[in-house]
C-alpha positions as CSV (number, residue, x, y, z in Angstrom):
1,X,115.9,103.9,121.2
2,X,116.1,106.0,117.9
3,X,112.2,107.7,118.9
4,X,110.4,107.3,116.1
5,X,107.1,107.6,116.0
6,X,104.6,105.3,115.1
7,X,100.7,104.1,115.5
8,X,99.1,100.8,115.1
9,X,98.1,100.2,111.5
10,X,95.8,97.6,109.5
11,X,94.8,94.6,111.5
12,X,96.5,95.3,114.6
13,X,94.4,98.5,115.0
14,X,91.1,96.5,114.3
15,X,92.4,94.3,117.0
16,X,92.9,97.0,119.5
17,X,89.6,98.7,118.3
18,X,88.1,95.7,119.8
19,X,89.6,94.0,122.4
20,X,92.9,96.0,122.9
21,X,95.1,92.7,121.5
22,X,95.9,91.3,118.4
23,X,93.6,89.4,116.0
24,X,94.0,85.8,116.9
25,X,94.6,85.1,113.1
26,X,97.1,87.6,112.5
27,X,100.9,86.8,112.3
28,X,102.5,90.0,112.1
29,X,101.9,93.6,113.6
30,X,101.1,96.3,111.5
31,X,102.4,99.8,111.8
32,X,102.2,103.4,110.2
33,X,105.2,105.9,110.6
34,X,105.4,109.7,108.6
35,X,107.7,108.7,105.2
36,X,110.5,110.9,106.7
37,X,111.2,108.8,109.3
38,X,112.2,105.7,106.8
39,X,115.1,107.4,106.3
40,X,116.5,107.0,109.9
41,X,115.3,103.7,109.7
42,X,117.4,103.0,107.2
43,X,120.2,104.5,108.9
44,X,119.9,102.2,111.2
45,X,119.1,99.2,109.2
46,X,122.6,99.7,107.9
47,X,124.7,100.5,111.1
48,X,123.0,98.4,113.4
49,X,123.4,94.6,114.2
50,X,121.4,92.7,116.8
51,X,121.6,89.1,116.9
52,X,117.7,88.6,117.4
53,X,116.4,91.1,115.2
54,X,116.6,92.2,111.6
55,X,115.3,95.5,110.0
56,X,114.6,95.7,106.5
57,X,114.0,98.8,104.6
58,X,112.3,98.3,100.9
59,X,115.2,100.4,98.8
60,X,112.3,102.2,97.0
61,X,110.8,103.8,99.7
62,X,112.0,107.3,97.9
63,X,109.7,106.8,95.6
64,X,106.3,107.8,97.8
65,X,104.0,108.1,95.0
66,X,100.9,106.2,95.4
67,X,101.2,102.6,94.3
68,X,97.5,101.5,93.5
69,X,96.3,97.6,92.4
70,X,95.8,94.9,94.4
71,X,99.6,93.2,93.8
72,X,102.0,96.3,95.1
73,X,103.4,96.0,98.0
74,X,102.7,99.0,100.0
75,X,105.4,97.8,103.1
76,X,108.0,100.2,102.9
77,X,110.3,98.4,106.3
78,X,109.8,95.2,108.7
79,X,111.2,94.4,111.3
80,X,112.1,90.3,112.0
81,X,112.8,88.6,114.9
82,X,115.3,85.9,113.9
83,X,114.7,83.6,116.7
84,X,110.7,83.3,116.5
85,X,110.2,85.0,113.0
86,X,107.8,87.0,114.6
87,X,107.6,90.5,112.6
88,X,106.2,93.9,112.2
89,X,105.1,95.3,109.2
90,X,105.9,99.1,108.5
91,X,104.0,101.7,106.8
92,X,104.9,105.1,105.7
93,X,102.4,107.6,105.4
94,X,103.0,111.1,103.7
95,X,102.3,114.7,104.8
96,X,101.3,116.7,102.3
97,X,99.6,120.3,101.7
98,X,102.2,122.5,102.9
99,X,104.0,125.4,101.3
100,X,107.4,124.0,102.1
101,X,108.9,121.8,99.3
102,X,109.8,119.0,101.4
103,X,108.6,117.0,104.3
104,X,111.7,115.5,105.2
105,X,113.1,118.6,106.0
106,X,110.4,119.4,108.4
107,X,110.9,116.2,110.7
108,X,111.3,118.6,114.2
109,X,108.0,120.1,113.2
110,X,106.4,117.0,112.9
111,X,107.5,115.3,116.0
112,X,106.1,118.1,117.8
113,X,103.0,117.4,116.8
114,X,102.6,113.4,117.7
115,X,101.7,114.5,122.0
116,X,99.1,116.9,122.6
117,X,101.0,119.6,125.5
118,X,102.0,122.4,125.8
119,X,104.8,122.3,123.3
120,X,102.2,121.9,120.5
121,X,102.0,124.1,117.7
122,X,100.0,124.4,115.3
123,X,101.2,123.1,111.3
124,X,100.5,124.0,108.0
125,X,100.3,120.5,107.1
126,X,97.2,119.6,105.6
127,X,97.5,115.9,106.7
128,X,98.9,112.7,105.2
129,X,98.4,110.5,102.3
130,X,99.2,106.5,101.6
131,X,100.5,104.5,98.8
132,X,96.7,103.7,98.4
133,X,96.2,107.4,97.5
134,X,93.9,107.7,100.4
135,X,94.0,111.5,101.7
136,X,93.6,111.5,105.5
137,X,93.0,115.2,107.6
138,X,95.4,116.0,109.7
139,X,93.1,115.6,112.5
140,X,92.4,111.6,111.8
141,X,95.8,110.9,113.0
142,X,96.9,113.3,115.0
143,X,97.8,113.9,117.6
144,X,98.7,110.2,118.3
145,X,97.4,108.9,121.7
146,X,98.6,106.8,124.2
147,X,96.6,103.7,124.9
148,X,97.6,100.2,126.3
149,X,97.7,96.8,123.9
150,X,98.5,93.0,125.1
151,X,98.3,92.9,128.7
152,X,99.0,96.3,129.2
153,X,101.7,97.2,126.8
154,X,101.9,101.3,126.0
155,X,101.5,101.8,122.5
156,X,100.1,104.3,120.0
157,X,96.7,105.0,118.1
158,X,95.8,107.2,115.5
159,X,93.7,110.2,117.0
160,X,90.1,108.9,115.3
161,X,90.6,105.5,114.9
162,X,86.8,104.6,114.0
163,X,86.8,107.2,111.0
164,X,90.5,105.2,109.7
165,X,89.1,102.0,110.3
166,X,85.6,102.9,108.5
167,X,87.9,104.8,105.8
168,X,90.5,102.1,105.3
169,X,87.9,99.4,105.3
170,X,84.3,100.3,104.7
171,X,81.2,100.9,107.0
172,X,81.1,97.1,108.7
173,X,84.9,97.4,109.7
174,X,84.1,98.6,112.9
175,X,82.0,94.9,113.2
176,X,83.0,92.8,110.4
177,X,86.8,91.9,108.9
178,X,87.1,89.6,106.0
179,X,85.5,86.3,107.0
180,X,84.9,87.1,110.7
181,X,82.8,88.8,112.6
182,X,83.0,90.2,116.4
183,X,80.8,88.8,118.8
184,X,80.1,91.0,121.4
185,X,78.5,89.0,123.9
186,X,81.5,86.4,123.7
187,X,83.8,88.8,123.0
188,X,85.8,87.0,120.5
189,X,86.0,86.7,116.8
190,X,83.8,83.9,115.0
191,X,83.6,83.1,111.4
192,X,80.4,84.2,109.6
């Protein structure tokens, strides 16, 4: 409704990497936005009620600078169901690398860029960085493309998701997460 753009993030892109669902451990739904767009988010975590759903923006989203150790927490909104306590997890990232002073101003720009078409221009943004301090080109996420998750449901995907997933989580991401691996003749996860 308030078209803001976003791409599956964390586990719920390993889960679409391999079998276009979520992990069959995983409780929640992760998913990256541009830091800009926290602020409408906000917006409308403060003017708008829904009796089955909560938003909740972390207050100190402003402060984007890279949060590094193991116990911050790098969610910056979620979003709750209050009847199943289902929830997705939100995560800005941040453009960087242009020579305009501030991102936020430059959300048209931005939003241009998410659809490959004939609309697209080209940027001076560089590309993005997370609260992990990770840099990531420009061309690793976008543009964003359209793909299909859980039984068929349009969704988004960063533009190389191998190189995020092999950035984010090492060289055996793309096989291996945590304690499971994929098997590929059953198709499912199994412990190791």
């Amino acid at each position: 409704h308030y078209r803001v753009p976003y791409f599956l993030d964390g586990g719920s892109l390993v889960g679409w990497f391999w079998k276009k669902e979520p992990l069959p451990w995983d409780d929640d739904i992760d998913v990256g936005i541009e830091w800009a767009y926290l602020h409408v988010l906000q917006w409308v975590s403060e003017v708008y009620r829904h009796p089955e759903f909560v938003l909740v923006v972390n207050p100190h989203f402003i402060f984007h600078g890279a949060q590094r150790g193991a116990n911050r927490n790098i969610i910056d909104a979620r979003l709750i169901c209050t009847r199943t306590g289902a929830f997705i997890d939100i995560v800005a990232y941040y453009l960087y690398g242009s020579d305009q002073a501030t991102a936020g101003v430059f959300l048209e720009d931005f939003a241009s860029q998410l659809i490959p078409g004939p609309t697209t221009r080209s940027v001076s943004w560089r590309g993005f960085r997370d609260k992990a301090g990770r840099l990531w080109a420009w061309s690793t996420l976008m543009p964003l493309r359209r793909v299909t998750w859980m039984q068929g449901i349009p969704t988004w995907v960063p533009n190389q998701v191998e190189s995020k997933l092999v950035r984010q989580y090492g060289p055996t991401s793309t096989s291996v997460f945590g304690e499971r691996v994929f098997d590929r003749v059953r198709l499912r996860w199994v412990l190791k």
